[in-house]
Structure formats: C-alpha cells, structure tokens
N, C-alpha and C positions, 0 to 999 in steps of 0.2 A: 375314441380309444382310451381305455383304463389306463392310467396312470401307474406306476409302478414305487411302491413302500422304498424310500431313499433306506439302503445297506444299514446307514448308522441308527436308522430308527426304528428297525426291525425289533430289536432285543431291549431296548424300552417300552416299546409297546407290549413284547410279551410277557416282560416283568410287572408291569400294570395289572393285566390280565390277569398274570399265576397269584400274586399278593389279593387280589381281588378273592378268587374260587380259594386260596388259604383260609382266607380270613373267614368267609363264610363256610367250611367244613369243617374250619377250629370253632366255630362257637357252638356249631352243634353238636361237636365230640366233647367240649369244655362243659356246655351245658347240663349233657348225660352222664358227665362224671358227677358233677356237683349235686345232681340228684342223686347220688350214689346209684345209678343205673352200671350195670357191666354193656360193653358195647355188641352190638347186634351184627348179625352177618353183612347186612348192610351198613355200617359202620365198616367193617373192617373191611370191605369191597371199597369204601370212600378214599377211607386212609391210604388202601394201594393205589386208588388212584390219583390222591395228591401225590404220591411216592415218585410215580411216574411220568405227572405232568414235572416235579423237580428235573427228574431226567431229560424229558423232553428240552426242558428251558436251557441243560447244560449241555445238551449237545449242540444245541441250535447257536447258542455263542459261541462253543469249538468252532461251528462253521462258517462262523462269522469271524474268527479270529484268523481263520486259513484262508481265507480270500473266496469260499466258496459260496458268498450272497452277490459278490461281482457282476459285472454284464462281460460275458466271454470279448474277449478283446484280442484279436489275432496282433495286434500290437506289442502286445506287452509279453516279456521277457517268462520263458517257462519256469514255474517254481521245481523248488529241489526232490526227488524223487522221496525223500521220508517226508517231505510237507503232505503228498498228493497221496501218499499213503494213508498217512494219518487224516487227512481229512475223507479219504473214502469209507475207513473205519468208523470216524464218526457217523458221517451220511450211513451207512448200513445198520448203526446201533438208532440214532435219531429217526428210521424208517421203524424199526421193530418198537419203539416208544409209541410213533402215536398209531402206527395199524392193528397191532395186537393191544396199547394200552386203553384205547378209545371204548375198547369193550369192558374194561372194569365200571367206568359208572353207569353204563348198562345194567351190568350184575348188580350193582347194589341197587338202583329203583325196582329191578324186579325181586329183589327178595323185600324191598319195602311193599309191594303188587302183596307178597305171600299172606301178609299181614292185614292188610285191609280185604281182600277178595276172599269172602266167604267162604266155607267148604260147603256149602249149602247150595249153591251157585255152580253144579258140575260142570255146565259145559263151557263157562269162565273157566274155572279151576284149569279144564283141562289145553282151553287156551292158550293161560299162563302159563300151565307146564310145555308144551308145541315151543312157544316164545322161547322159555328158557332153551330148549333142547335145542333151538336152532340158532341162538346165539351162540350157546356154549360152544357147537361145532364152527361156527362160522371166526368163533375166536381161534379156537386149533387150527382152524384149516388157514387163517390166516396169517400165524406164528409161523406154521409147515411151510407155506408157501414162500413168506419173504426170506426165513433162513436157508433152504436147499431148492429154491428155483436153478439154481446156476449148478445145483449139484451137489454130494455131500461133501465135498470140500469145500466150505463156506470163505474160506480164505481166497477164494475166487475174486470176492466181490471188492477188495481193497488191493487188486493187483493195478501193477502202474500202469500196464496195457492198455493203449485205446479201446482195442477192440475186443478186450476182455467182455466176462460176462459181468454186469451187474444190476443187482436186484433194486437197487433206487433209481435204475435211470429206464426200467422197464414198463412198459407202457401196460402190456398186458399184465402186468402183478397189479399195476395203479386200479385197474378197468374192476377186476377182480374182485380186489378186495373193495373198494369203492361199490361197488354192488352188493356184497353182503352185507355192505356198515351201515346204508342208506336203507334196505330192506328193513334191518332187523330195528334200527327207529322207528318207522313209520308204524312198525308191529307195537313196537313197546308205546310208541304214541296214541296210538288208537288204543288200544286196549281195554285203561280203565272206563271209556264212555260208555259203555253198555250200567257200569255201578253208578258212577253220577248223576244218571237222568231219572235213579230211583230218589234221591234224595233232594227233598226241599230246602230251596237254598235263598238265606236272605241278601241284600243287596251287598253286604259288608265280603259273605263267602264267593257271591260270586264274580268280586272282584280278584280277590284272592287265586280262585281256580284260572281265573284272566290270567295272571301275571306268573301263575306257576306254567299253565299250559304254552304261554305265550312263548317259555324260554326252551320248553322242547322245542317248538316249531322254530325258534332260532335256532337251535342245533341243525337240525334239516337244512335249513336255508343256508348257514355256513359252510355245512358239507357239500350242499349242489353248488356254490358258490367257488368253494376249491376247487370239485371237478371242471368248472366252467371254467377256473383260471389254469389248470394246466393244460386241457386238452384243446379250449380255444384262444386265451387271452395272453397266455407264455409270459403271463408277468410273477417271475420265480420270487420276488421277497413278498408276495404278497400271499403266497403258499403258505409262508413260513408263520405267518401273522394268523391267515386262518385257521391251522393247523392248531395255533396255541389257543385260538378262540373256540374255536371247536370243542377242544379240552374243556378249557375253563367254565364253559358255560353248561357240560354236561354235565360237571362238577357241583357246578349251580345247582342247576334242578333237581341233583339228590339231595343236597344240602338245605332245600329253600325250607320244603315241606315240613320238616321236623325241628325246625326253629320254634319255640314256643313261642315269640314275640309276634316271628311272621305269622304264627298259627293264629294268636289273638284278633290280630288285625284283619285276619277273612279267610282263612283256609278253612276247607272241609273235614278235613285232618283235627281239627281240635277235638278237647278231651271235655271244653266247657260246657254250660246249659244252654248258655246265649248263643252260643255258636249255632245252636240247633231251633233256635227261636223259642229257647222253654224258659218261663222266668220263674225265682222260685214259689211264685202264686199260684203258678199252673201245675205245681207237681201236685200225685195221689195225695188222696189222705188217706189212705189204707196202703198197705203191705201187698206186694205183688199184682198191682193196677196197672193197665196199660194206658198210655195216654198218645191219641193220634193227632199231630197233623195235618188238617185238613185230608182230603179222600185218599190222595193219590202221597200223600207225608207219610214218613219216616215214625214207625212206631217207637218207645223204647220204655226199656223197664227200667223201673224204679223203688225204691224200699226208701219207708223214711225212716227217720228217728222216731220213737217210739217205744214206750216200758206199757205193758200188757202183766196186768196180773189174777191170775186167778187162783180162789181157794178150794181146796178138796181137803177137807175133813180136818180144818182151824189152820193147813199148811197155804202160803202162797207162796210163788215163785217169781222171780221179777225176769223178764224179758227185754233185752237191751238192743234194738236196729239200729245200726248205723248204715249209712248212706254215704259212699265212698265216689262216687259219680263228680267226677272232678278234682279227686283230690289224687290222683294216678299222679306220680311225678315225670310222666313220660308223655310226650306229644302225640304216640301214634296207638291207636286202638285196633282191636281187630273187632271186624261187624259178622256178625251171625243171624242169620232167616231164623225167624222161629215160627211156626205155626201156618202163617200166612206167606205165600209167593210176591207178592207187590209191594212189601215193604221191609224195610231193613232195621232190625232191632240191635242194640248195642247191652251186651250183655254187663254185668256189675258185680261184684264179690259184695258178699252180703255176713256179714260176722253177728254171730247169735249169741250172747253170753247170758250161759244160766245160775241163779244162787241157789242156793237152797237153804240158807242159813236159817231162815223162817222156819222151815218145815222140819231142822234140826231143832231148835230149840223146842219146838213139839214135842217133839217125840220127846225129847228128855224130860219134859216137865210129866208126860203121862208115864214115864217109868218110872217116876220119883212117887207118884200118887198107888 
C-alpha cells in the first residue's frame, strides 16, 4: 500500500518544486533579455505558465490552510459554514489551475516545434499543425467542462450542500480531462522524432536529447501516476504533490532547451559549430560550399570571411563576407531542406559590403586629364 504525503509536507514540497521550474524559466527569459532578444510566443506561453503554477501553489496552501488535505474523520467537529464555503471556492479555482493551466507549457514547446520543424517538411508541418489544433481545443473543452459541468450557475460548485453538484469531486470531469492531457503529450512527445533521426548527433548531443526527452516522459509518468493515485490508491495529498510536479517539470522541458549553457553542454538545439561536429578546419574555403556529414549527416551552408577584388578598367572593388554562423545571440535556430530530402541544412545571413572608393578616385583622376 502507498503511503500517503503527511498534510504538513504537501506545500514544502510543492515550493521546492515551483522555486525549482521559477528558477529555470527566469534564466531563460533573463538570458533573452540580456541579449537584447524581445521574448517569443513561447516565451510568453512560459511566463503564463509560471503565472499559473504561482496560482496553483496559492490555492493548494488555501487548502491546506482550511483543513481540506485532512483524512475525513467522522470524529471531529463540523467546520463553520463560511470555512467550507471558502475552501470549495478555493478547490474549484485550484481545479481550473492545473486542468486548463497544464496546457500552457504545452503551447509554448509547440510553438518552440514552429521554429525548428521545417516548412519544407509538409507532412510534419502539417502534423504539428493537427497537434496544435487539438490541444488548443482540448484546452477550451477543458476550461468549458470544469466551469459549467454542474451548470451555468458556477456558484453551484461552492454551495455548503452535501449533495450539491461539484466539479472537483466529479469523477467523470477527472476521466475526461485526464484523457485529453495525457493524449495530447504523448502527441507533443512523439512528435519531433521523425526531425532527430535526420541529424547526426555526437556523444555530448545525445546526451543532451537524453535528459531533455527524459523530462517529457516524466511528465507522462506523473500524469499516469496521478490518474493511478485517484482512481485506485485514494491517497489524496499525494494528488496534490503530483499535480505541482506535473506543472513544474513541464515547465522544465520548455525552459531546458533554450538555455544556452544547457545548449553548450549537448542539446541539439545549439547555434554552435561543435555542436554539429564541424571544427573551424573543416569549414569551405570558398563562398557558398556545402560541407556533409558523412552519407546520411546533416548538410549546412556556410560563407567565410573573405575580401575578393577585381579590376575593370584601373577600378577595383573590395568585397567583404562575413560568417555570422554562431554568433546568433539566440539559442534556437529554424532548419530548412534545401535541395536534397535526406538532410537538413541551417540557413545563415550572409552581409556583403561593397566600396567603391577605388573606382571613384578613377574616374576623377581621368576627368582631371
């Protein structure tokens, strides 16, 4: 038999938790400012979801403050009818936190998905779009469901009635929503492996893919883990623990990827040469060279530094390449097919600056003769 999380240790542990998934979605929002980056749709999908897991954490101590982490005790003396009030309010706001908020760090990895999955790649693209479209609905249907189950009088669900209706103690809204939240992971988890098994990865990255993919599949795991602990283990504080774990660790996996430190350290996501197994010996020595890979590796373009001069008629002009290929102050790149289906090219801004001052003073010296 599982043990049950002791009442007082419930909201320690999920402070742990929340300060934990803070910390790492502050360095990666802290990081994108200091590069003077403006924050990205998934940035601001994170930030509502730190917003929410704070809600979460303040409701779950309201409930803990009202006696409602307790083991029911026909013993003990009935609390006062604005106590039971007030703590059903909470429970009905604390239900709408984590079933509709659970789906914000959803939205934010799939609009990080937007960014790395080619448009070149339709039937991913179109995919990811299915994914989104049935999250997004599975979020509303989910919102719909926990506020007006009992009816568009929501005030239903905090009435002091035993045998009122209400929507956190309903099995079938649990079943429900519990089915589209577990669905719509296993979508968003699978997803990107179709893109990954194009790219050649060294020992360092695919560690990195380890530990990022690892924390999806712990989301999964804590979600089936809750389901197991309401509908067969009945041990209620331990809801409450996974619930916040749940949160925080999906808050994780948005947050991991776009850390440039964790990026250096072995994500696929990086923006460097190494990352990709190219040291700078191995780049072209010409202007628009592709360089592969081995057969089944990862192509990509590259431009070097480079001044190119030629004369026409005593003028020359100097030509200036620069090669910007890691100096992106952003951690996430978008990948583009070019030419060939089997490999994956990363595209590069390539800045051309021309003089002419040579070919001025030309001409001036032949209008002066």
């Amino acid at each position: 038999m599982v043990s049950s999380v002791a009442p007082e240790a419930v909201i320690p542990i999920e402070a742990v938790l929340m300060v934990l998934a803070i910390f790492l979605a502050s360095a990666r929002i802290v990081t994108r400012l200091l590069q003077r980056q403006y924050p990205t749709v998934s940035d601001s999908f994170l930030i509502a979801s730190v917003l929410n897991t704070i809600g979460l954490f303040i409701t779950d101590a309201l409930t803990y403050k009202y006696g409602g982490m307790e083991d029911y005790d026909p013993n003990s003396p009935v609390p006062p009818v604005e106590v039971t009030i007030a703590l059903k309010k909470v429970q009905f706001a604390g239900n709408n936190f984590y079933d509709t908020g659970i789906y914000l760090p959803k939205l934010a990895i799939l609009a990080l998905y937007y960014r790395l999955i080619p448009a070149t790649l339709p039937w991913l693209r179109k995919s990811l779009v299915g994914v989104t479209v049935f999250t997004g609905c599975a979020m509303i249907t989910t919102c719909f469901l926990d506020a007006f189950w009992c009816g568009r009088d929501v005030s239903v669900n905090w009435s002091p009635e035993e045998d009122s209706c209400n929507t956190f103690a309903s099995k079938e809204v649990f079943r429900v929503d519990w089915a589209m939240n577990i669905v719509s992971d296993i979508c968003i988890f699978t997803l990107p492996f179709p893109l990954l098994h194009r790219l050649q990865l060294n020992r360092r990255q695919l560690w990195g893919l380890i530990v990022t993919f690892s924390l999806g599949a712990i989301t999964i795991s804590v979600s089936i883990a809750r389901f197991a602990t309401i509908e067969v283990i009945h041990a209620w504080t331990n809801v409450f623990v996974l619930s916040m774990a749940e949160m925080a660790v999906a808050i994780m996996v948005v947050a991991l990827p776009s850390m440039r430190s964790f990026l250096r350290s072995g994500s696929f996501f990086s923006t460097n040469h190494k990352a990709y197994g190219i040291s700078s010996s191995s780049r072209p020595s010409a202007y628009g060279q592709h360089s592969s890979l081995g057969d089944n590796g990862p192509s990509h373009l590259f431009s070097t530094s480079k001044v190119m001069s030629s004369a026409r008629g005593g003028a020359s002009a100097r030509r200036h390449h620069q090669n910007h290929l890691g100096e992106y102050p952003g951690s996430e790149v978008e990948l583009n097919q070019l030419e060939r289906n089997d490999v994956i090219y990363e595209t590069v801004r390539v800045s051309v600056q021309f003089s002419n001052s040579d070919a001025g003073d030309t001409d001036a010296e032949r209008k002066k003769e």
